[in-house]
Residue, then its C-alpha position, 0 to 999 in steps of 0.5 A: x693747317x692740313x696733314x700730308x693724306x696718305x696717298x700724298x705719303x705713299x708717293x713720297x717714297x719714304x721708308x715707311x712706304x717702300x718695298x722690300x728689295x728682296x721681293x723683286x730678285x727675279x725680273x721676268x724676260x723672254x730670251x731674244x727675238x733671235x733665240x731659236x732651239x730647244x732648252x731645259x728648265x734648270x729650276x722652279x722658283x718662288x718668288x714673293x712678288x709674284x703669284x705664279x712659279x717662276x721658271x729659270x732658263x741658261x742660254x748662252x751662260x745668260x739667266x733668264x727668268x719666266x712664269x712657269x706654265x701649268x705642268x712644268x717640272x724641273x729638267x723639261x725640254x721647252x721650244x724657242x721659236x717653234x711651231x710645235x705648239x707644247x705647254x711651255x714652249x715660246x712660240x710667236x702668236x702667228x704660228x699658234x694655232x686657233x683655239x689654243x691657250x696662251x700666257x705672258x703675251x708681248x705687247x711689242x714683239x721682243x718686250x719680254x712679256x707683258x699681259x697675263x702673267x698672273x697665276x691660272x691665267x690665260x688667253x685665247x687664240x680667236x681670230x687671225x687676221x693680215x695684220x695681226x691676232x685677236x686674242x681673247x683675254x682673261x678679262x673677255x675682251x678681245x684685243x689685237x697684237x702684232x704677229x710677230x708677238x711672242x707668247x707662251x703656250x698653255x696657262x700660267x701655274x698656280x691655279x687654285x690660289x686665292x681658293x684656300x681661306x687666309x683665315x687670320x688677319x696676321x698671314x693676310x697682312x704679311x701677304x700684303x707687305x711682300x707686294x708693299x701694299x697698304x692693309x688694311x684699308x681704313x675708310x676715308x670718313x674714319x680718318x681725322x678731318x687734319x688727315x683726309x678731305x673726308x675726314x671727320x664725317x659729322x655726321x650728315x653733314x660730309x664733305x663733297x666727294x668731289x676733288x678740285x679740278x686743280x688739285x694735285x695728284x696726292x689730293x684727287x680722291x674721291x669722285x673725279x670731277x668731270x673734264x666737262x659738261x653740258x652737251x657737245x655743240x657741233 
């Protein structure tokens, strides 16, 4: 009989496969949609689950939590809902101008925040159109978000991280455990035939890649099987 595979196991929830709670203390949110005026940065944070500094905001006896832009220190006055298009300030993506740089990105106006928080990040303004404005996105693709969208101006802090080497295998696993991710990753063929489908290689004689089209969500490894074949008949 076969073995619970890892990703199975990961799905699971188990305590071997859980987060530390500790590491998701900060919950990133924009105040607001009705929140205008101009606020201080009580303080800057780092948190282990996230890769850019993270600014503290007070409105109105409520903490709010943000991805700091580059050049953001403690005390700085930020806009909400301006049009003066500073690093730092939350302006909606109708009042900034073209060719400005942009960060943590509504998908829905007043979600808080959804795209580009990831630190050195960016976005840029390319195009404004009747129904909404075309971004260019860190990944160079343009996508379309409804004007009254809320982002923040400049780019996210932290740039340069991943320059520095990890040089020993030890910080780069700690790194990994904070985000509860699974390092290091062993490959498929190395695994015992009990513990994965591709266990077990055999030399030349492997297992398909190809998982069931019925199997479930744990065992889909590998090569997906095509949804269908043959030529579409009209």
């Amino acid at each position: 009989m076969g073995k619970t595979i890892i990703q199975q196991a990961r799905g699971h929830g188990s305590k071997t496969y859980q987060v530390r709670p500790s590491a998701y203390i900060y919950r990133i949110a924009m105040p607001g949609l009705q929140t205008n005026g101009k606020f201080k940065v009580a303080s800057l944070l780092n948190s282990p689950a996230h890769t850019t500094p993270i600014a503290k905001l007070i409105i109105d006896n409520k903490t709010y939590y943000l991805p700091a832009a580059q050049g953001l220190i403690e005390g700085q006055d930020i806009e909400i809902g301006t049009q003066n298009a500073l690093p730092g300030n939350i302006i909606a993506l109708k009042d900034i101008p073209m060719e400005a740089t942009v960060f943590n990105i509504e998908i829905r106006p007043g979600d808080g925040g959804k795209i580009g928080r990831t630190s050195g990040t960016f976005s840029t303004v390319v195009r404004k159109e009747p129904d909404g404005v075309i971004l260019l996105l860190s990944s160079k693709r343009e996508k379309k978000f409804h004007n009254e969208c809320r982002a923040i101006v400049g780019m996210a802090a932290g740039q340069g991280r991943m320059l520095k080497p990890v040089v020993k295998a030890g910080k780069k696993w700690h790194m990994m455990k904070a985000r509860n991710k699974l390092w290091p990753r062993t490959s498929a063929v190395k695994f015992n035939a009990v513990d994965h489908p591709f266990g077990c290689g055999r030399g030349k004689r492997i297992k398909s890649k190809i998982a069931k089209r019925n199997a479930p969500a744990g065992a889909k490894v590998g090569h997906l099987r095509p949804s269908r074949t043959g030529r579409k008949s009209r």
